[in-house]
DOLUMLUM-644013 format. One record per residue: residue in three letters; x, y, z of N, C-alpha, C, O in turn. Coordinates in steps of 0.2 Angstrom, whole numbers, plus 5000, padded with zeros to 4 digits. Example, Ala and Ser with C-alpha at 12.3 -4.5 7.8 and 13.67 -1.06 7.14 Angstrom:
<atoms>
ATOM residuo nxx nyy nzz caxx cayy cazz cxx cyy czz oxx oyy ozz
ATOM Ala 5066 4972 5039 5062 4978 5039 5066 4984 5039 5071 4983 5042
ATOM Ser 5064 4989 5035 5068 4995 5036 5064 5000 5039 5067 5006 5040
</atoms>
This chain:
<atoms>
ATOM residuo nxx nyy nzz caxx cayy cazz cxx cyy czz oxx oyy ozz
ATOM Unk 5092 4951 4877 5093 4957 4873 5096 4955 4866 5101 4952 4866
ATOM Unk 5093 4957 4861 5096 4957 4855 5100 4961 4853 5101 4965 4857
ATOM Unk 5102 4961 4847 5108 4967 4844 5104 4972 4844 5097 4972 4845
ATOM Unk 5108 4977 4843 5102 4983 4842 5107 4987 4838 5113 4985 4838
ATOM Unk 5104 4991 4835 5107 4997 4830 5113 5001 4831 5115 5006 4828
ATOM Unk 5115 4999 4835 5122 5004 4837 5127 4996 4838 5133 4995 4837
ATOM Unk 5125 4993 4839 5130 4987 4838 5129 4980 4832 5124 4977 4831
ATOM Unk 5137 4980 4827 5136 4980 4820 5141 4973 4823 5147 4972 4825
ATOM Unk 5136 4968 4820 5138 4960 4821 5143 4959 4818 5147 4955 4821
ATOM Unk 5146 4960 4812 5150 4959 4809 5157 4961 4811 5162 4959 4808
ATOM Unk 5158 4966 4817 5163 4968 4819 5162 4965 4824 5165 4968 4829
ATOM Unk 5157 4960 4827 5161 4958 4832 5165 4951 4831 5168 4949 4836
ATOM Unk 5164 4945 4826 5169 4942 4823 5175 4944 4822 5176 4949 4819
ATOM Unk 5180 4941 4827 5187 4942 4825 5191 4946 4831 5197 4946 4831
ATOM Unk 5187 4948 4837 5187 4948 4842 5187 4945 4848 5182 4941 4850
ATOM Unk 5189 4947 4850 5194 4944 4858 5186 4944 4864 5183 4950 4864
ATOM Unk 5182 4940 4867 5177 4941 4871 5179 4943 4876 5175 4944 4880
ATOM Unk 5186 4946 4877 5187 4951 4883 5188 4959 4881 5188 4964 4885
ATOM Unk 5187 4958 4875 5190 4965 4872 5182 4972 4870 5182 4978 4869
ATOM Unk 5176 4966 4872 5170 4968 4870 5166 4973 4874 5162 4971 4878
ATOM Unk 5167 4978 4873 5164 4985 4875 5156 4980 4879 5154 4975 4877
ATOM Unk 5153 4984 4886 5149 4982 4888 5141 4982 4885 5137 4979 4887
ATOM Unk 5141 4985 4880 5133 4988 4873 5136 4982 4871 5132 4978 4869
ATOM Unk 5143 4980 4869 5143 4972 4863 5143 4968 4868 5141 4963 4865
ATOM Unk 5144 4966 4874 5142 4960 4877 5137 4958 4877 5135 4952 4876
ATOM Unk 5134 4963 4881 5127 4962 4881 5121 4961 4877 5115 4959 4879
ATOM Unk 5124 4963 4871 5121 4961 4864 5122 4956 4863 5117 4954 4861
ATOM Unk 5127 4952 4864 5127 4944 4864 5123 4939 4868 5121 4933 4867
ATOM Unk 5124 4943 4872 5122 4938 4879 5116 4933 4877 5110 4935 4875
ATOM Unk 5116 4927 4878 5112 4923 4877 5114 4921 4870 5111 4917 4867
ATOM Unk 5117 4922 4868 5118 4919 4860 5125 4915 4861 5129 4917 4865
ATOM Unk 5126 4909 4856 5130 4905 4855 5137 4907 4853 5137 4907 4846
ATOM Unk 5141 4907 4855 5148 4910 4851 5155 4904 4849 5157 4900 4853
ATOM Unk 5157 4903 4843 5163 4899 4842 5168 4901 4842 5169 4905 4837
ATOM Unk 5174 4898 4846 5180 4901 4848 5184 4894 4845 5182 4889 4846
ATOM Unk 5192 4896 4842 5195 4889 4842 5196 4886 4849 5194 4888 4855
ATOM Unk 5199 4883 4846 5199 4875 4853 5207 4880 4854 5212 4882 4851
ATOM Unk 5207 4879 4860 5214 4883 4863 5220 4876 4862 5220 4870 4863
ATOM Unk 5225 4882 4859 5230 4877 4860 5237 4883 4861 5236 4889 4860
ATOM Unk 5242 4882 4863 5247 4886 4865 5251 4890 4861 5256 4894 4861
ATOM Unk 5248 4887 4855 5252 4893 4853 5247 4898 4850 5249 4902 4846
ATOM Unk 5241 4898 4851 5238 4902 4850 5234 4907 4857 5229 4910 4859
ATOM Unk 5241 4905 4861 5237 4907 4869 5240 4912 4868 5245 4912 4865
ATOM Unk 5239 4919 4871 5233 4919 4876 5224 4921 4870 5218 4920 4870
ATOM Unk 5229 4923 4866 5219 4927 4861 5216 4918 4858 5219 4912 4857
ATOM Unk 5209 4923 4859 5206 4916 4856 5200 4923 4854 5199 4928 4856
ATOM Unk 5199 4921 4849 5194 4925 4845 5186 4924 4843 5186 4918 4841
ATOM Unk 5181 4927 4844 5172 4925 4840 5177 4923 4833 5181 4925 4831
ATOM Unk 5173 4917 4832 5175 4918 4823 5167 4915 4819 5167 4913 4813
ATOM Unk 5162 4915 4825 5153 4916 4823 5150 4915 4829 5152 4913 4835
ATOM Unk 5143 4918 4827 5140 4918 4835 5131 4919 4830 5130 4921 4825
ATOM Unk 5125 4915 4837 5121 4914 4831 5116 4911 4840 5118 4912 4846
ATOM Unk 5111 4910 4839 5105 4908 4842 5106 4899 4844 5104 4896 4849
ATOM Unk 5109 4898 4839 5111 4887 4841 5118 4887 4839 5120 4892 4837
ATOM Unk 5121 4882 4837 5128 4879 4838 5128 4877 4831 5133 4876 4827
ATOM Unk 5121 4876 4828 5118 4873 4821 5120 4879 4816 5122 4879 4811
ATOM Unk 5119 4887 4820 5121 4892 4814 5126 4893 4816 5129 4891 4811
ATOM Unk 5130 4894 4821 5138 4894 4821 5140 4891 4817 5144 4894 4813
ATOM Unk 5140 4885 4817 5143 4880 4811 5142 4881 4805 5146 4882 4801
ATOM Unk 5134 4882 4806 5135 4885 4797 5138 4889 4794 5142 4889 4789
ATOM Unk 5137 4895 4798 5144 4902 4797 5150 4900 4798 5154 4904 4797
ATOM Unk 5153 4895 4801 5158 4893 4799 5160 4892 4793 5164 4895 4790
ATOM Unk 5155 4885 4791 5156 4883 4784 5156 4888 4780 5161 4888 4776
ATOM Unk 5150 4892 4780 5150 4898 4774 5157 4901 4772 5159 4903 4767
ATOM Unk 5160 4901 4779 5168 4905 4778 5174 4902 4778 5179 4905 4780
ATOM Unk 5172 4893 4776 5179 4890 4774 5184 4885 4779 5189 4881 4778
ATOM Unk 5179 4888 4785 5181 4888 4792 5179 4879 4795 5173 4877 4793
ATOM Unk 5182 4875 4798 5181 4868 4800 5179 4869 4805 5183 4870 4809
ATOM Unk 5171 4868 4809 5169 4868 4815 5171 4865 4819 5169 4866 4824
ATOM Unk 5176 4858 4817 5178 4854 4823 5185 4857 4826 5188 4853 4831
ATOM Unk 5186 4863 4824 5193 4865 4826 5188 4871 4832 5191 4877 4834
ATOM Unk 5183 4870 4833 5178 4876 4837 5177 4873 4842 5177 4867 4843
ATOM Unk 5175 4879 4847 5173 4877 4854 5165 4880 4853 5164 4883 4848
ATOM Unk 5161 4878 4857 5155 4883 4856 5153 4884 4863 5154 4881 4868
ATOM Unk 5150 4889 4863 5150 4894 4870 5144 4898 4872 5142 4904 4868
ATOM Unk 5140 4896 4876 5132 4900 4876 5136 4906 4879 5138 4904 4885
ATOM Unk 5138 4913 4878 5142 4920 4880 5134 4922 4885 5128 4920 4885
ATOM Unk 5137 4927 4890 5133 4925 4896 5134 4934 4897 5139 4937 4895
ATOM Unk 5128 4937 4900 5128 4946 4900 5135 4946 4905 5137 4942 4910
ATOM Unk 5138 4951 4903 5144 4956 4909 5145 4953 4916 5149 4950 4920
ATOM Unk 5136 4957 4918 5136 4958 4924 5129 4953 4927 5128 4952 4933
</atoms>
């Protein structure tokens, strides 16, 4: 399933993959997402901070926003149910 018109990509960087209404999960699903790499003091949130088709545009949108992808995990996000 792809995004569709009631769900706006740009709000879902910045959020928690547990906090994702079941219409925005699902909109992802099958898509790539990059999460930092957990470390304890940022536990328990871990946040989207790009999501894309391959691991190639996550990164990219990382870079575009300044962001170092080696500090990313990359994550093929998987439907709900």
């Amino acid at each position: 399933m792809g995004l569709n018109s009631r769900v706006h990509p740009e709000r879902l960087v910045g959020r928690s993959p547990e906090s994702l209404r079941p219409s925005e999960a699902a909109a992802l699903a099958g898509k790539w997402i990059a999460l930092e790499i957990y470390t304890p003091e940022r536990a328990p949130l871990r946040r989207i901070e790009a999501f894309g088709h391959s691991v190639e545009e996550c990164i990219r949108r990382l870079t575009e926003r300044g962001l170092d992808p080696t500090r990313y995990e990359f994550t093929l996000f998987t439907a709900p149910y």
